[in-house]
N, C-alpha and C positions, 0 to 999 in steps of 0.2 A: 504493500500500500504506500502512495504516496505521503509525504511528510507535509506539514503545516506549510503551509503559502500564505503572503499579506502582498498582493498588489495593489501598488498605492506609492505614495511622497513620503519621504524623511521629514518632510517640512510641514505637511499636513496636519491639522490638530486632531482629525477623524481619524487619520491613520494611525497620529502617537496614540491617539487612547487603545488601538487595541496593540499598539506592541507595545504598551505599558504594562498589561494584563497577559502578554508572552511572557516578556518577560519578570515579573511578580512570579510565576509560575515556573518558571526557570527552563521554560519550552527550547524546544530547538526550533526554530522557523528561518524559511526564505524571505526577504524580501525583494519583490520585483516593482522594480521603480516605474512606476508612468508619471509620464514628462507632463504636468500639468501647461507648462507655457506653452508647449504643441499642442495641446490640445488630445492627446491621445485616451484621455478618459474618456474623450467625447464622440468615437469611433471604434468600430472592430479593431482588434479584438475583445478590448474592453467591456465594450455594451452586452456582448454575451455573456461577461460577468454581472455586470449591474446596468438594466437596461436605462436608469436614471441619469448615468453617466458622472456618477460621483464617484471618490476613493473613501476609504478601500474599497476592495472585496477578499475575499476569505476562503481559503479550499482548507480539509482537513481529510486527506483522503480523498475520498468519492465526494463529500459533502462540502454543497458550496452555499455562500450566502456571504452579503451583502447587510450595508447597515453597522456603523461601529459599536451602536449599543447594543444590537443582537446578540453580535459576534463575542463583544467581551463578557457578555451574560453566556453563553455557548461556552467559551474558557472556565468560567467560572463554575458552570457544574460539570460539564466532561472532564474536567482535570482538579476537579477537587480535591483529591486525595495529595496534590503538589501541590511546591512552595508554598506560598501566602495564598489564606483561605479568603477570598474577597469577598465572602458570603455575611449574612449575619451571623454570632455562633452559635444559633440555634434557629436555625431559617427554616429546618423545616415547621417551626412554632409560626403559625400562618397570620399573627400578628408582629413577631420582628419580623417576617419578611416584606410585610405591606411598611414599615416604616421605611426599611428600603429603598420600595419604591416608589414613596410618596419622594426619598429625596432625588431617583432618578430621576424622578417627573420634573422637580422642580430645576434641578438642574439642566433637562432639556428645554424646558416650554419658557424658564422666567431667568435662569442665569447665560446658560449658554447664547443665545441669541444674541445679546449686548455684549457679552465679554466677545463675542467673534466679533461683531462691527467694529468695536474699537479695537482689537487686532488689527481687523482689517483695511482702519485708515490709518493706522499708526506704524504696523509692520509690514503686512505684505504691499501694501499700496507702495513700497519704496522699490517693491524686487520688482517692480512694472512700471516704474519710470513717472509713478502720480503724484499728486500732491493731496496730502490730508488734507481732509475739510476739518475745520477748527468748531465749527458752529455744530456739525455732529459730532465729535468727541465730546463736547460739550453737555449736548442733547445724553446724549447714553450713557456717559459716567452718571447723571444723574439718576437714572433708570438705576443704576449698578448698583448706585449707592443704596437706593431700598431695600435691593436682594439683599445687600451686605449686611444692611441692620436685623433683618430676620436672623441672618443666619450668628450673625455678633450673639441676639439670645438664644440662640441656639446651643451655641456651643459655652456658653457660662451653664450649660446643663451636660453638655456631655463633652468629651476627647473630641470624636467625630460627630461627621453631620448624621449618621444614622447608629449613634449608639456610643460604646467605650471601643471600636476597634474598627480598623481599616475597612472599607468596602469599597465596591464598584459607586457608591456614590463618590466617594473620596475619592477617589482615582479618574473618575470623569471629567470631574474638574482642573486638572493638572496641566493639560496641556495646554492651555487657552491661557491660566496663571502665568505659566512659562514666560509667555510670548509677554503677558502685561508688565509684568514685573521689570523689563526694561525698557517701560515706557513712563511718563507723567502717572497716568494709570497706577502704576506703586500705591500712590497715596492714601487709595480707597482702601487698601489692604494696609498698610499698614498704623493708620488711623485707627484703628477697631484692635484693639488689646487681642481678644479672644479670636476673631479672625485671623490678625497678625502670628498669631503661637500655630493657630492652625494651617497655613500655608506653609510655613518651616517647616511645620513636623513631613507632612507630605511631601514636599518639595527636595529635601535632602532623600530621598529614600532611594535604595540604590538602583531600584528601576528607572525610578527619573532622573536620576544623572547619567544612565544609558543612552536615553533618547535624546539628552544634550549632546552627546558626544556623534 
């Protein structure tokens, strides 16, 4: 049988989450780069992986799929028994694992979306030759900032956003952090005490100093 594949970008924040959650796991994988500036996610052969035209996509063997939060949910119970459990630790208790994924939810639908736009005019907008708009940085740190404060009381109750222990919520978050934290964007983070302790703790873990390198 074939072995783990992530086709997809280094650079990608979709891609790092799920070779954040390889390697968490201490997986062996390929990565097979598509050249997002050609365009090639957005063409054969690509599309037969994900007909959306977005990265990743994900083979595991015969088994393929699309989607980074799928996927890193997919690592998380086929490979449970390795490295870091990114589960709740007792997920099959059908109330930690709905806390879960109330914080997946929130992390897709209310943080993620603004922490990418201001990635997106602060970071990648420079590997394309643009120029940030200041007036939506502006706009969306604000937006951030409310996430931030939910999760400020959040975490004056717990370690993590879903409990006392690492999870695919905590690790969702990382890569898009990454890219903030060397921008003006900092601030939002480390304003907030309990935020601030919580990006460190994440942020050094030795998966994520993987995917800086």
């Amino acid at each position: 049988m074939a072995g783990i594949k992530v086709f997809g970008n280094a650079a990608s924040i979709s891609t790092r989450r799920v070779l954040l959650a390889l390697h968490e796991k201490n997986l062996d994988f390929e990565l097979v780069n598509v050249e997002l500036k050609d365009g090639e996610h957005k063409k054969e052969p690509f599309l037969s992986r994900n007909p959306f035209g977005k990265v990743p996509a994900f083979e595991d063997g015969d088994l393929k799929l699309f989607e980074s939060r799928a996927i890193t949910q997919y690592i998380a119970h086929r490979y449970e028994g390795q490295g870091t459990n990114l589960l709740p630790a007792d997920y099959k208790n059908p109330a930690h694992y709905a806390i879960m994924a109330i914080g997946l939810e929130v992390e897709a639908h209310q943080f993620d979306p603004v922490a990418s736009k201001l990635a997106w005019e602060q970071v990648f907008k420079n590997f394309y030759g643009l120029t940030t708009d200041k007036a939506v940085v502006a706009e969306e740190e604000a937006k951030l900032a409310k996430v931030l404060d939910v999760y400020e009381a959040r975490l004056k109750e717990f370690k993590y956003l879903a409990g006392e222990t690492f999870t695919l919520t905590d690790l969702h978050h990382i890569p898009v952090i990454q890219y903030l934290l060397g921008t003006p964007t900092k601030k939002l983070f480390t304003e907030r005490p309990r935020v601030n302790e919580w990006v460190a703790e994440i942020t050094k873990r030795p998966a994520s100093q993987k995917i800086l390198q």
